[in-house]
C-alpha positions as CSV (number, residue, x, y, z in Angstrom):
1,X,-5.3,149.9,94.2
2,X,-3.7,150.8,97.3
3,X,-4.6,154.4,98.6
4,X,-2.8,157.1,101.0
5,X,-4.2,160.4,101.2
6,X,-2.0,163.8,101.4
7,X,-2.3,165.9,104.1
8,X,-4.3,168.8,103.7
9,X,-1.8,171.2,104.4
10,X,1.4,169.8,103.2
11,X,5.0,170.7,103.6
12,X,8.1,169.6,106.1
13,X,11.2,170.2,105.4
14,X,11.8,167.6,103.2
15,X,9.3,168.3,100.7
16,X,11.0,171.9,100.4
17,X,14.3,170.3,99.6
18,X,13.3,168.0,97.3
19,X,10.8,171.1,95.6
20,X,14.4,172.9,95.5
21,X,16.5,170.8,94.0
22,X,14.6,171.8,90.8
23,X,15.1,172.4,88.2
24,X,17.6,169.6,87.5
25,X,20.0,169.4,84.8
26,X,21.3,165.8,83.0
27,X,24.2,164.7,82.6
28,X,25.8,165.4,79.0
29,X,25.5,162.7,76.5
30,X,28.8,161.8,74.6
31,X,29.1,162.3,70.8
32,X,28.6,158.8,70.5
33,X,25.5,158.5,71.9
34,X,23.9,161.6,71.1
35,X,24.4,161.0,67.5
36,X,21.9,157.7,67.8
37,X,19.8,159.2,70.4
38,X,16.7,159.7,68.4
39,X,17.1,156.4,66.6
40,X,17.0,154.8,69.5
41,X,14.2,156.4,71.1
42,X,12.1,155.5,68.0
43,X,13.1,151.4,67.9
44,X,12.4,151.6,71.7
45,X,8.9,152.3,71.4
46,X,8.4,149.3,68.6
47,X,9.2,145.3,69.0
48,X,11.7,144.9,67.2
49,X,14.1,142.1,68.5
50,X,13.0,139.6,71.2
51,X,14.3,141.7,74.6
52,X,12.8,144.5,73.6
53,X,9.6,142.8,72.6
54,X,9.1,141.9,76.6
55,X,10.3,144.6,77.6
56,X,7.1,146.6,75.9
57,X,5.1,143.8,76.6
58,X,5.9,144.6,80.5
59,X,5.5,148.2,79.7
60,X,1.3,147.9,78.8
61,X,1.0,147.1,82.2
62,X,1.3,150.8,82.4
63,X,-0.7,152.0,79.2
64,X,-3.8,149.6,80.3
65,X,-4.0,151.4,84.1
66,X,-4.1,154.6,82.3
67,X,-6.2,153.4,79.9
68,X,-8.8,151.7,82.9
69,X,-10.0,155.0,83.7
70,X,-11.1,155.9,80.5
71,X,-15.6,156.9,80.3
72,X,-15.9,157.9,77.0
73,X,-16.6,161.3,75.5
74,X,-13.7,162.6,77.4
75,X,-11.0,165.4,76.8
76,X,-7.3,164.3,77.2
77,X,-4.1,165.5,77.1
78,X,-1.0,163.0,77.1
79,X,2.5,164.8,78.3
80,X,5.2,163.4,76.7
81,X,3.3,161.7,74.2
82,X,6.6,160.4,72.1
83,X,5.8,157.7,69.2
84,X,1.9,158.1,70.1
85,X,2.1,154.7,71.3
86,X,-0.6,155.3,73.8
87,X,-3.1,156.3,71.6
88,X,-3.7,152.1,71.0
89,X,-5.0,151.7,74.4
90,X,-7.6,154.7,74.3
91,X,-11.2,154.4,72.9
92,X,-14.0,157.0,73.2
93,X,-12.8,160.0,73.7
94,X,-14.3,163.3,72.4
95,X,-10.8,164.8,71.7
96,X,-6.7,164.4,72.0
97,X,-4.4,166.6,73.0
98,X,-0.8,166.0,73.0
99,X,2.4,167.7,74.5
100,X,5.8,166.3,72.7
101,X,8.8,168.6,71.8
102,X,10.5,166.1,69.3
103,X,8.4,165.9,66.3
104,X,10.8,163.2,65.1
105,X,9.2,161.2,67.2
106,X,5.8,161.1,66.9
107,X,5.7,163.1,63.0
108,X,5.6,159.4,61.3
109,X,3.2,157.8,63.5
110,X,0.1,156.3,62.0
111,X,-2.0,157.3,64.9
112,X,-1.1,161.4,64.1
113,X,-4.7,161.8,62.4
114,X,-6.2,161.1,66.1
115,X,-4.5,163.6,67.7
116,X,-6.2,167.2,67.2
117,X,-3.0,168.7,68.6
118,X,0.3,168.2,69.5
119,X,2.1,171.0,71.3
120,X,6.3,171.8,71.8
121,X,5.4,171.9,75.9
122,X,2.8,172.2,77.9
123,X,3.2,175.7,78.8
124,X,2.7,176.4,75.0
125,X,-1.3,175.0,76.0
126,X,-3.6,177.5,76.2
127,X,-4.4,178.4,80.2
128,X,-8.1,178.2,80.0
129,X,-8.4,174.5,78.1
130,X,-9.7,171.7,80.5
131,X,-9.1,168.1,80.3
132,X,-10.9,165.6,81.9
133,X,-7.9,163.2,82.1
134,X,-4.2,164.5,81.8
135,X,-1.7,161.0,82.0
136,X,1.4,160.5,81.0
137,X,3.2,156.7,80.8
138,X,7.3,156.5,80.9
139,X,7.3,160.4,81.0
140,X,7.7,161.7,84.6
141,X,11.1,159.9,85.3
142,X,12.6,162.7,82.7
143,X,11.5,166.1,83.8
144,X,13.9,168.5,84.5
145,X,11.1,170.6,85.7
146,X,9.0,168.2,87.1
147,X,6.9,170.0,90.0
148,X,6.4,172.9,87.7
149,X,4.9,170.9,84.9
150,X,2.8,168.5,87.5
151,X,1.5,172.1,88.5
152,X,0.8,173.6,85.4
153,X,-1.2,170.5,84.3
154,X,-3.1,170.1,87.8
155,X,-4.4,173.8,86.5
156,X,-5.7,172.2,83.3
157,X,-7.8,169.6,85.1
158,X,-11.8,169.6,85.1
159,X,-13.1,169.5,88.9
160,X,-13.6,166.0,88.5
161,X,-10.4,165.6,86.6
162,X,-7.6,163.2,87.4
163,X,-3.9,163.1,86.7
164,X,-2.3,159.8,85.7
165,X,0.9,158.7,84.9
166,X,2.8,155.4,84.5
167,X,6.7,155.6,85.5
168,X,9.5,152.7,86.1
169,X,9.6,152.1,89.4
170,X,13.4,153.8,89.5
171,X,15.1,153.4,92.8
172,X,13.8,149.9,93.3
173,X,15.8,146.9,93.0
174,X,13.8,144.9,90.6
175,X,13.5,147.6,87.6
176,X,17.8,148.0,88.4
177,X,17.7,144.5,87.3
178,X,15.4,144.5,84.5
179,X,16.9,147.2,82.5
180,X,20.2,145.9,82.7
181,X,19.2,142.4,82.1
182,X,17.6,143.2,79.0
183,X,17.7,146.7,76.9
184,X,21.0,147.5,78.2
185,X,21.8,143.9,76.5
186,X,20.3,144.9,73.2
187,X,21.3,147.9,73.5
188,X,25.1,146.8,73.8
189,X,24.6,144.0,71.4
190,X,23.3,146.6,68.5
191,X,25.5,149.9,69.6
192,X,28.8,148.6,71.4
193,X,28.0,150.8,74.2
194,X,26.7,151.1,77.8
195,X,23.1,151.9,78.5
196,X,24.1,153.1,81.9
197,X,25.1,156.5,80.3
198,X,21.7,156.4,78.9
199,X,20.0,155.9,81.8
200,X,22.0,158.4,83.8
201,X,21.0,160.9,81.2
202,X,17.3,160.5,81.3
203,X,16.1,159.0,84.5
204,X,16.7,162.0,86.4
205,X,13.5,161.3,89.0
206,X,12.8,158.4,91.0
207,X,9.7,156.8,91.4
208,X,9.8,157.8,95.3
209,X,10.3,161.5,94.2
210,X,7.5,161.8,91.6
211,X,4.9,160.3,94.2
212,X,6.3,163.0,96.7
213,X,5.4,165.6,94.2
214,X,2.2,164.3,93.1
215,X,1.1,164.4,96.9
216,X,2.3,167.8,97.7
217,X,0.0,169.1,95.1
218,X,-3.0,167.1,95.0
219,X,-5.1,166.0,98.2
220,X,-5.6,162.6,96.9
221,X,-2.8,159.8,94.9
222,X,-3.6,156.6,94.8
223,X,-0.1,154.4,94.0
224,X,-0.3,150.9,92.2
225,X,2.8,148.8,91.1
226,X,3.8,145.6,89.2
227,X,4.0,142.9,90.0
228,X,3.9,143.4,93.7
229,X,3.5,146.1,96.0
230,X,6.9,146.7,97.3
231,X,8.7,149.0,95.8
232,X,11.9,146.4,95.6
233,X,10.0,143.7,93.7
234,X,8.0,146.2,91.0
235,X,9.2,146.8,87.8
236,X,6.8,150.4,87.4
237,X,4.0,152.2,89.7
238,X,0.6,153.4,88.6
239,X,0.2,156.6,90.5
240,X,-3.4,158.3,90.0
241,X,-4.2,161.9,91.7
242,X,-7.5,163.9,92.2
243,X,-7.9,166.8,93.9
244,X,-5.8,169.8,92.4
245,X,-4.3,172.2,95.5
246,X,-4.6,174.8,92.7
247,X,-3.8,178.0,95.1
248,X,-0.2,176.0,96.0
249,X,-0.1,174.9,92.2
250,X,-0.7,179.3,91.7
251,X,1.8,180.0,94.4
252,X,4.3,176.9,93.1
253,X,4.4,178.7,89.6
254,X,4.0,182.5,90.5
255,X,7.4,181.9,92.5
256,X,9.4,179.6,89.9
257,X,8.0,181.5,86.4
């Protein structure tokens, strides 16, 4: 895994713009769309049809870095835990916490009995609960709020702790491709309509934008991607961080409510 520390005092002026542009609001989906927009979040998470059975099989690259770092007997929380389609890749742990607003999601899942709670957002998480490992895979990409809830949940860490999350490498050239040249396919083929609108809706951050945030709050992220290193030929990024700045997270939160 290739590895850049943060500064120990970060800031510059870009890092305040980007912390400003926050929060961020998506674009508004057409009738059309919104009226199959929880349908299609739940076949997206299963294999049905061929392109979308590669396109998951591409996507465990990110479940099994998350899953890498896992030690047994260990408290997690998953942001943005969706279908629980994660909770495959996990073994050991002593318990699992979730964080997912749409129960339509995840309310069906076989894995539910392994989750001991699941949450409407993390700021509904008690303040003084720890987690050894709070990760997230596919999540990141969507938050309207995203240095606020990177903040809250560098708060929740153990000292030890780490913060991991799997994301599409959005910005790059090679995921541009790959979504178009396969679930905006299927998509079209089963809906008559464009994925782009879909994608304008939800992908709101970019890969180069999360990793900015991650390292303005911890003192150590660690990036990998897939299948190579530049940013141009990967289809997602592993990004792992240690080292909560918890008086900046204080300050981050203090000031945004």
């Amino acid at each position: 895994m290739s590895a850049s520390a943060s500064p120990d005092q970060p800031g510059g002026a870009e890092i305040q713009r980007l912390l400003r542009s926050y929060p961020r609001r998506r674009p508004a989906l057409p009738a059309a769309y919104q009226a199959i927009y929880v349908d299609h979040h739940r076949k997206n998470r299963s294999s049905r049809g061929l392109l979308q059975g590669v396109v998951l099989r591409l996507e465990g690259w990110m479940h099994r870095c998350v899953a890498a770092r896992a030690k047994g007997g260990e408290t997690i929380l998953e942001i943005g835990a969706g279908t629980l389609n994660h909770l495959p890749y996990e073994r050991g742990f002593a318990s699992y916490v979730a964080v997912e607003p749409f129960h339509e999601l995840w309310e069906d899942s076989p894995h539910r009995r392994e989750v001991e709670r699941i949450y409407p957002s993390l700021r509904d998480v008690p303040a003084a609960s720890r987690y050894h490992r709070i990760l997230s895979v596919a999540v990141l990409e969507h938050l309207e709020e995203l240095p606020g809830m990177v903040a809250r949940g560098a708060l929740l860490l153990e000292p030890e702790g780490i913060f991991q999350a799997g994301i599409p490498t959005e910005g790059g050239l090679l995921w541009g491709l790959s979504w178009r040249c396969t679930t905006a396919i299927s998509f079209y083929l089963s809906r008559r309509l464009n994925y782009a609108r879909i994608m304008r809706h939800e992908h709101i951050n970019d890969a180069a934008e999360i990793e900015a945030v991650l390292r303005y709050f911890f003192h150590r992220v660690e990036r990998r991607r897939f299948p190579a290193s530049w940013r141009h030929v990967s289809f997602y990024t592993y990004l792992e961080a240690r080292g909560p700045r918890l008086e900046l997270c204080r300050a981050y939160l203090e000031q945004t409510g």
